[in-house]
N, C-alpha and C positions, 0 to 999 in steps of 0.2 A: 455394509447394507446390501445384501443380494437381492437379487430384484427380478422373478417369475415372470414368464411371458404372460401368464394369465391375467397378472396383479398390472402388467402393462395395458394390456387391453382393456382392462377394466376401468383404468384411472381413466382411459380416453374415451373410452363412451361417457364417463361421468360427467369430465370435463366439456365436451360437445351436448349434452344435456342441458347443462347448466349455464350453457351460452343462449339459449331462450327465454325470454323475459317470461317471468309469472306473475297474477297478482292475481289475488283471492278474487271470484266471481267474472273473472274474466278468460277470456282463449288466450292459450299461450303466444308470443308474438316473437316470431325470428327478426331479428335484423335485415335489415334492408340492403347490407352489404358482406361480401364473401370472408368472414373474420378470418385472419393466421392462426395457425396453431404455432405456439410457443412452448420449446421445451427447456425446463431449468434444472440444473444441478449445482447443488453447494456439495463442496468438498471440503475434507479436513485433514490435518497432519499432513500437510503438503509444506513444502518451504521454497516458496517462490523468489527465493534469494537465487536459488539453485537453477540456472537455468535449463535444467533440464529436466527440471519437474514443471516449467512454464509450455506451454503449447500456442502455437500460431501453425494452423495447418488448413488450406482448403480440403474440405471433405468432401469426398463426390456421395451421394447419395441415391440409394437406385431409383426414387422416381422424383421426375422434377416438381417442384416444391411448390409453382404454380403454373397456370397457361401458357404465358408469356412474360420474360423477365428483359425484353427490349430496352425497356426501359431503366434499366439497372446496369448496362452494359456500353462500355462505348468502344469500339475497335478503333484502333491508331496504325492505318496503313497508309501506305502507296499504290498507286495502278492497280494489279488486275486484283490483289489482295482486297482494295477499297473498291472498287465493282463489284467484287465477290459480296461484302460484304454491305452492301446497298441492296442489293438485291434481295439479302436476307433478312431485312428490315431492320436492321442495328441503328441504332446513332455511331456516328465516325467523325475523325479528325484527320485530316492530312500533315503533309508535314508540312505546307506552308499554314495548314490553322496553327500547328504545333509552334510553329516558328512565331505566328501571329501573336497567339498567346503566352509566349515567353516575352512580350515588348509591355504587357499590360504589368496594371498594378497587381501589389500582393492581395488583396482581398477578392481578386478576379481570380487567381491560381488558385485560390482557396476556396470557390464559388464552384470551380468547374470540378473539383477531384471531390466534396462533397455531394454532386449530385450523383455521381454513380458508385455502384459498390464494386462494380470490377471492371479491370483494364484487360484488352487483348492488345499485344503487340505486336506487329512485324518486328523478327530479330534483326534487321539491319538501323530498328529505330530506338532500339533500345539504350543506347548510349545518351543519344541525343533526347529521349524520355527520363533518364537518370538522369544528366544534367540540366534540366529544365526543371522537374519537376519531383524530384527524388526527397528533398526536405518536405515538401506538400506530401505526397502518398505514404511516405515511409511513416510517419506517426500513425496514419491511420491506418496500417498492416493493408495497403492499394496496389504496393507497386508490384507489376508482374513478375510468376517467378516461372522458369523453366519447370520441368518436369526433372524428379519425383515429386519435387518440392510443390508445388504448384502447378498451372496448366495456363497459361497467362501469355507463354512466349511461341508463336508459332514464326514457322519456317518458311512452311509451302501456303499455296493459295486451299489446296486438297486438305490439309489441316484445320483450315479456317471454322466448314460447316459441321466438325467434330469438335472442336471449342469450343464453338456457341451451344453447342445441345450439352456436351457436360455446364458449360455455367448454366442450364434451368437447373441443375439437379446439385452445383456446389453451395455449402456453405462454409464461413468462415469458422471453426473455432480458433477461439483463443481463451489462454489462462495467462493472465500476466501479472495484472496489480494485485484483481480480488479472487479469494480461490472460489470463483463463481461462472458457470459456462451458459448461458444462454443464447439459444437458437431459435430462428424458425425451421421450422419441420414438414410444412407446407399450409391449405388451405381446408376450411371447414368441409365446402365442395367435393373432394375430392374421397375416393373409395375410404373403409375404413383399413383395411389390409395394408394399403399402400401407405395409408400415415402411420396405420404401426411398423412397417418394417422401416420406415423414414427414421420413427425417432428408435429403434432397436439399434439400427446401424450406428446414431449416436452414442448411445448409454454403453454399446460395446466398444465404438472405439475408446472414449473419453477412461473407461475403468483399464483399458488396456494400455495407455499411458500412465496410468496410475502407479506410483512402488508399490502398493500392498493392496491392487485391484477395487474389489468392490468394498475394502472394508475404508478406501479415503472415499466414499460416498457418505457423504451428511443427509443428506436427502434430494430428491428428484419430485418437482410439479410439473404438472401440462394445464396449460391455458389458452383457453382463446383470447382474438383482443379485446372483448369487451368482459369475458365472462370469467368467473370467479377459478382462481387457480387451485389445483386438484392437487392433493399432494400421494403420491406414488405411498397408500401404507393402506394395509387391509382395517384397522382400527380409522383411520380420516375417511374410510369411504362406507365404513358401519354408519357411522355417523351422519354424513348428507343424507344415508337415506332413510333415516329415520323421521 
């Protein structure tokens, strides 16, 4: 299934359209809050036995996905590292929190690694973030990885405020259980250019892991959160607007 930059654009004004409440005799009414756009892809003739048809990869995407993702983020340093990032308005952990919360119960570790979606670490805490808490993150594809692989494990203090600006703009894919990729691609808010090259950057990378490219494409929708998912074909968007 190849998929035209036009028929791209297309589906996403459709979808951001259709995220407006209508009812006959009435003005149409936006939501009262900044909806996500959601981009989905079902794929097929994948054998996810195979691990190297499976994917777990942070994608850096070229514009951040919303305002501010502070709240999504927590940095695990030491000294000038967690001054650094204080400053920068992160949530942080020390290594005496680290220490602190390795003495709690299991439903405490598992309280704290589900409230954010990504970890930055000082590399000299890394060990002691594996051994703490490596069974917690690790299911949920959390724990920091160095670079290629990820961007999770910083060095220096000068590293830190380059970490934090690619996590507005990372997300996770993964293909593991279902051969199904869903992301966020960013917000309603935000230009239309920039959410098309948002989820472009997807659909290319996604088909580019693919064996046989765009033809393991089953289909691609965009949606918002509350609004009806659009599905990526020139015949589903004849259709709505009839």
């Amino acid at each position: 299934m190849k998929v035209s930059e036009k028929l791209l654009k297309k589906s996403l004004d459709a979808a951001i359209d259709l995220s407006v409440r209508r009812k006959k005799g009435f003005e149409p009414k936006k939501r009262k809050f900044d909806e996500s756009i959601d981009l989905i892809i079902n794929l097929k003739d994948i054998d996810l036995q195979d691990p190297k048809q499976r994917i777990d990869k942070e994608l850096i995407l070229p514009h951040p996905i919303s305002k501010s993702r502070k709240e999504q983020l927590c940095v695990i340093a030491d000294g000038e590292f967690l001054v650094q990032a204080k400053n920068l308005n992160v949530d942080t952990m020390s290594q005496e929190d680290l220490e602190k919360l390795n003495t709690q119960e299991k439903k405490e570790k598992k309280k704290f690694v589900k409230k954010y979606d990504f970890f930055i670490v000082e590399s000299r805490f890394m060990p002691t973030l594996a051994r703490y808490l490596a069974r917690f993150l690790g299911p949920q594809g959390k724990m920091p990885k160095p670079f290629p692989a990820g961007y999770g494990i910083v060095s220096s203090p000068e590293e830190l405020e380059n970490a934090i600006d690619r996590y507005k703009r990372i997300i996770q894919v993964r293909i593991k259980k279902n051969p199904i990729v869903q992301v966020k691609v960013g917000k309603k808010s935000m230009e239309m250019q920039k959410l098309f090259e948002n989820i472009k950057t997807v659909v290319d990378y996604v088909v580019d892991q693919m064996p046989h490219k765009f033809n393991n494409i089953n289909s691609i929708y965009i949606k918002t959160t509350m609004g009806r998912p659009v599905k990526v074909e020139e015949e589903f968007l004849e259709d709505i607007g009839e």
